[in-house]
N, C-alpha and C positions, 0 to 999 in steps of 0.2 A: 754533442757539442764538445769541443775541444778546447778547454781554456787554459794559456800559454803565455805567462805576465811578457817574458822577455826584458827587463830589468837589462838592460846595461852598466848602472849608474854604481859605484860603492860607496853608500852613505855613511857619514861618520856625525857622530856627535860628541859634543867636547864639551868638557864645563869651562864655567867661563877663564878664558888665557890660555886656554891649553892650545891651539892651535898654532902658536908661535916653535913651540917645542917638539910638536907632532908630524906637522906638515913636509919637513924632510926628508922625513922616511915614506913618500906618499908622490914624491917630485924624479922625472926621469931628465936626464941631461942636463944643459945648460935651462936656467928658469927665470922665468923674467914674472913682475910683479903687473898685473892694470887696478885701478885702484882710483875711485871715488875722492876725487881731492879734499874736499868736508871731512875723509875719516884719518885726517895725518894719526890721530893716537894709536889705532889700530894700525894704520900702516907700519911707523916705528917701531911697534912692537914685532912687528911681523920682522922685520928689516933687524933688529938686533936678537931676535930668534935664528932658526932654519935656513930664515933668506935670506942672512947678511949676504952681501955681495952681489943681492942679482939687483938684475936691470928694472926701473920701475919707470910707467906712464899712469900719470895721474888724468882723469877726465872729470868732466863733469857732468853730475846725474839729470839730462837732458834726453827727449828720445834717441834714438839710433839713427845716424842719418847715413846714406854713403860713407859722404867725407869723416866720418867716424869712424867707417871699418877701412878705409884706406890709412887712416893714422893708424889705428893699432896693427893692420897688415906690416905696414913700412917697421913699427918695432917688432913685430913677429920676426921677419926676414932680417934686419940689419943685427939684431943680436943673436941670430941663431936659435931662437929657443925651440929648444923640445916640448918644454913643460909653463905654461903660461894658468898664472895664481890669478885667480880674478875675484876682488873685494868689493863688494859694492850693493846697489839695488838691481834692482831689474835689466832698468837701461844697460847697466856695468856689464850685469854680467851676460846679457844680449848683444854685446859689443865684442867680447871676448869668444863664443860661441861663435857668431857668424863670421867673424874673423879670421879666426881658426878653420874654419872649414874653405875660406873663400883663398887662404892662402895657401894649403894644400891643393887645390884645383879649381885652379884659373876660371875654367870653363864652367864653372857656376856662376861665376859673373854674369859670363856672357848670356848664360842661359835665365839669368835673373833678369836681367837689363829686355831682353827681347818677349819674356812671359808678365811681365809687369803689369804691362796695360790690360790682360786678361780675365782678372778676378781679384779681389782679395788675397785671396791664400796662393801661395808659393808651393809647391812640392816640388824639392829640389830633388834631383836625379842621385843614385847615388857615385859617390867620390870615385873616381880613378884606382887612384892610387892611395887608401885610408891610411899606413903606416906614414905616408909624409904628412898628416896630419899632426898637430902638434897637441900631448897631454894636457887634459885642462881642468881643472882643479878649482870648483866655483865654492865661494863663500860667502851666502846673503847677508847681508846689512837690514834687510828689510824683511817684511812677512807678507803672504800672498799670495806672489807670481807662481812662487816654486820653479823657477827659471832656472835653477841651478840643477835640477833633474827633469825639467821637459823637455822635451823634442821638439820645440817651435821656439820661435823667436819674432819679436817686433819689427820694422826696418821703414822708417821715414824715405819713400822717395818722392819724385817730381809730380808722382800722379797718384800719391795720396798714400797709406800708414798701409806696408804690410806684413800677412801672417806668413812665415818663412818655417815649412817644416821641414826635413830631416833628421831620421835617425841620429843620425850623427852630430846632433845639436845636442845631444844630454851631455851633461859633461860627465866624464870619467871618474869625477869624483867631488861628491856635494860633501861637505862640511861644515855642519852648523855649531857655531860656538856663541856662547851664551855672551860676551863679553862684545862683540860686535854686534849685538844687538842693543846694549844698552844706550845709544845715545838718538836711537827714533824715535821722535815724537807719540807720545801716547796715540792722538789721534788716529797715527798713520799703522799703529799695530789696530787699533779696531779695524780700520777697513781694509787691509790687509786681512786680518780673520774673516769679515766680510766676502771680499773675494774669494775667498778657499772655499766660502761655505758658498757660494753662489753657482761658484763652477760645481761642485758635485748637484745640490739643486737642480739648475738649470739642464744641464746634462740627464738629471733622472727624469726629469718632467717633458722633455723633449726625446724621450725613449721609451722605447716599450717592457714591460717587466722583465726581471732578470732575477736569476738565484740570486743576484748579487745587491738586491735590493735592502737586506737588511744589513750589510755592509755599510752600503749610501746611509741609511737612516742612522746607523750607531756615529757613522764619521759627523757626520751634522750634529747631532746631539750632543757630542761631544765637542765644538766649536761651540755652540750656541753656550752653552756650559759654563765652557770657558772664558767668552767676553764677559758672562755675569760675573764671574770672577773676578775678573780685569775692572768692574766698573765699581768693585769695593776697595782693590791692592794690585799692587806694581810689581810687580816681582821680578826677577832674572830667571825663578824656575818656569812663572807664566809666561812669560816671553817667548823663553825654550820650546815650551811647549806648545805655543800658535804658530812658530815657523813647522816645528815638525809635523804638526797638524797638517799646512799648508803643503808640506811636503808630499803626505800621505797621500794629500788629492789625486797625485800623479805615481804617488811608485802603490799606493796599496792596490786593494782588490774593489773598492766602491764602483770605479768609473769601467771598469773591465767588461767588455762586449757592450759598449754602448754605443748611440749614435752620436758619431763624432762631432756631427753639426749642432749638436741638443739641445746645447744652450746659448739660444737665442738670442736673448739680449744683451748677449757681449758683441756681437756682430755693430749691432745699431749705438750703443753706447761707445764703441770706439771709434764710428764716422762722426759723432757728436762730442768725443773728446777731441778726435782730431782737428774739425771747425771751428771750436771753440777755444781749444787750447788748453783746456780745463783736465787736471788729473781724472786718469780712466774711470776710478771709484767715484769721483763726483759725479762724471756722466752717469755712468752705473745707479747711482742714489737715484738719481731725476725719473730715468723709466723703468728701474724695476717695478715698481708700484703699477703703474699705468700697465705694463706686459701683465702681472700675475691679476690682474682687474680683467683685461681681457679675456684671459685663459679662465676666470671664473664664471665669466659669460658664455662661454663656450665656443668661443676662439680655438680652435682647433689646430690650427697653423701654426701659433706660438708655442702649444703644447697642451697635454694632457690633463683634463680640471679634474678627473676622479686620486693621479696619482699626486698632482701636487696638492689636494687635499689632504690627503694621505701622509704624506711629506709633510704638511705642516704642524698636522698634528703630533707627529714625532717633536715639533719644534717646542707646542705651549705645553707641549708635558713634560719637560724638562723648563718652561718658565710658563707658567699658568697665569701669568697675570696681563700677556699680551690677547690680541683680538684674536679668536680663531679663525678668522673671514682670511685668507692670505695674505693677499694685496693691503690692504690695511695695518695686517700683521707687522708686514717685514716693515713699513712704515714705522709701525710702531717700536720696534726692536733698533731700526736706527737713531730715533732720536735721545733710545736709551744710551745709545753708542756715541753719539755725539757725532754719527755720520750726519752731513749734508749736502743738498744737490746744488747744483745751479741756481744760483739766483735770478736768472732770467734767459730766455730762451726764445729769442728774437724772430720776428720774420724769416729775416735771409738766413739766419742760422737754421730755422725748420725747412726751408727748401733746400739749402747746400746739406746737408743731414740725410733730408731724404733719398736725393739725388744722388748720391754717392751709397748709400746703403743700397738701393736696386743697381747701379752698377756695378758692384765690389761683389756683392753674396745674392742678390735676387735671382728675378728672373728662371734660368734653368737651373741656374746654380744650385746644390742642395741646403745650402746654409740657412737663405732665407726663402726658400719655394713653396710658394702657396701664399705667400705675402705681399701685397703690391700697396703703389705709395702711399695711398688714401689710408689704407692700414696704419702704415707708418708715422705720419702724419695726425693720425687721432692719436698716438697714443704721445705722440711728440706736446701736441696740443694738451693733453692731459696734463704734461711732467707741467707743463706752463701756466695749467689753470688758474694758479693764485695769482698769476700776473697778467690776467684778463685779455688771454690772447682768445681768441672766437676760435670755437669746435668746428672742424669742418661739416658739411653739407654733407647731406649723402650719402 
């Protein structure tokens, strides 16, 4: 075996305010600012640093839709930037990425527009011409995505929420600074460390062993750790330290030669945020439980019950006071977190849900193969059982 990180990304990390002062020496040609309209303090500060003088578009932290990346295209192009500073969450800086690449060559539009209806995920071709693509410089607000060094991206269209991958989505360069993290809600940094810690899970438990198994275990141990921390003090060093966490997911060696589709119930969790409207992590709260319940029964298609056992015990031994049964478990760890799911999860919401999850990833597809709706549907039915919706038949 031949294992080859392939990093593109140059991570920085900054204590908190340094990145107004730093950021210039990191910026190529003319720079324009995109920027989460909620974070005006940070943007100013950014603005009487480095960037005085560049061009700023402010948006709002909403998904990705088109008409998103055609706004930020038109400021890419009408200011000329080379170098494009993106502040923000997810959304932001998933606007800023797909923009970037969509205004370097055309023709990923077009090839977007005409592959849409096909799947879920997008794998774009790659670029033409990559040097007209413009530098791009991402700085989270939030904890989680790790958007500012993945390789995929979100994108709202006509026919439903897609995964948009290419190389050429990490940005050139992640910067986390501790002071743009301070004004997210407590909440939203647990389920943010939630997510980080999901994705390398979900991922292990839908893969086969790997050296790199106790990589996955230490990075998890080390999240779980963390939120107990967090659910004593508040810190600006802990903070720091859950985005970089969240980082790790994507640039360390945890997820290295895994299977890419692994983790499962992000696939169905984001046709069920989609439907519902509901942030990702809330879908996420509702069937995790319900999926790691399956796979403990020996659910095969969702993933592996010897390794996610395995996996969780890494979890209660580093907090011994949660259930060691899984499913249960992560239940339990959320409500230490003060995550929660949906409060109800309707009829038509569990048909539009499922209905969309077999079209998007089922089927031949490998994301969700081996899983058809009746699957889906029980565990749908599960997330909803305190709201007395009837378990399927069968």
């Amino acid at each position: 075996m031949i294992a080859d990180h392939g990093l593109r990304t140059r991570c920085v990390i900054a204590d908190d305010g340094t990145a107004p002062k730093y950021v210039g020496g990191l910026t190529r040609g003319r720079t324009g600012l995109v920027v989460d309209r909620d974070l005006k303090v940070h943007r100013d500060k950014l603005l009487e640093g480095d960037l005085k003088g560049s061009a700023v578009l402010e948006l709002t932290a909403e998904p990705v839709t088109v008409e998103t990346l055609r706004t930020v295209g038109r400021f890419i192009r009408e200011n000329g930037l080379q170098t494009v500073v993106g502040l923000g969450g997810g959304s932001v800086l998933d606007a800023v990425k797909l923009a970037a690449i969509f205004t370097a060559d055309p023709a990923l539009t077009i090839f977007a527009e005409r592959h849409a209806k096909r799947s879920g995920l997008l794998v774009l071709p790659p670029i033409t011409n990559p040097n007209d693509r413009p530098k791009t410089i991402l700085m989270p607000s939030t904890v989680g995505t790790g958007a500012e060094v993945s390789a995929v991206a979100c994108l709202d269209t006509a026919v439903g929420r897609r995964l948009i991958a290419s190389r050429n989505l990490a940005g050139d360069v992640a910067m986390l600074d501790a002071g743009h993290l301070a004004t997210l809600p407590k909440y939203l940094v647990f389920e943010g460390l939630l997510e980080a810690l999901l994705r390398v899970a979900g991922t292990m438990v839908g893969s086969q062993h790997s050296i790199f198994d106790d990589d996955g275990h230490v990075l998890i141990q080390r999240m779980v750790r963390l939120g107990e921390r967090l659910t004593l003090y508040d810190t600006a060093e802990l903070r720091l330290t859950a985005a970089r966490l969240s980082m790790e997911t994507h640039t360390g060696w945890a997820l290295m030669g895994r299977n890419p589709y692994g983790a499962r119930h992000w696939y169905l969790a984001n046709e069920l945020a989609y439907v519902t409207g509901a942030r990702k992590m809330t879908a996420t709260a509702s069937v995790i439980g319900p999926i790691w319940d399956e796979i403990t029964n020996g659910a095969a298609a969702w993933g592996d019950r010897r390794r996610l056992q395995q996996l969780w015990s890494v979890v209660t031994e580093a907090v011994p006071e949660l259930d060691p049964d899984p499913a249960p478990g992560i239940n339990h760890l959320m409500r230490r977190w003060g995550i929660a799911g949906l409060e109800n999860i309707g009829g038509e919401t569990l048909h539009l849900t499922t209905e969309a999850a077999i079209r998007n990833w089922g089927g031949s597809l490998p994301m969700l193969r081996g899983i058809d709706a009746a699957q889906i549907q029980y565990v749908l039915h599960s997330a909803a059982r305190t709201h007395s919706l009837v378990r399927p038949t069968g």
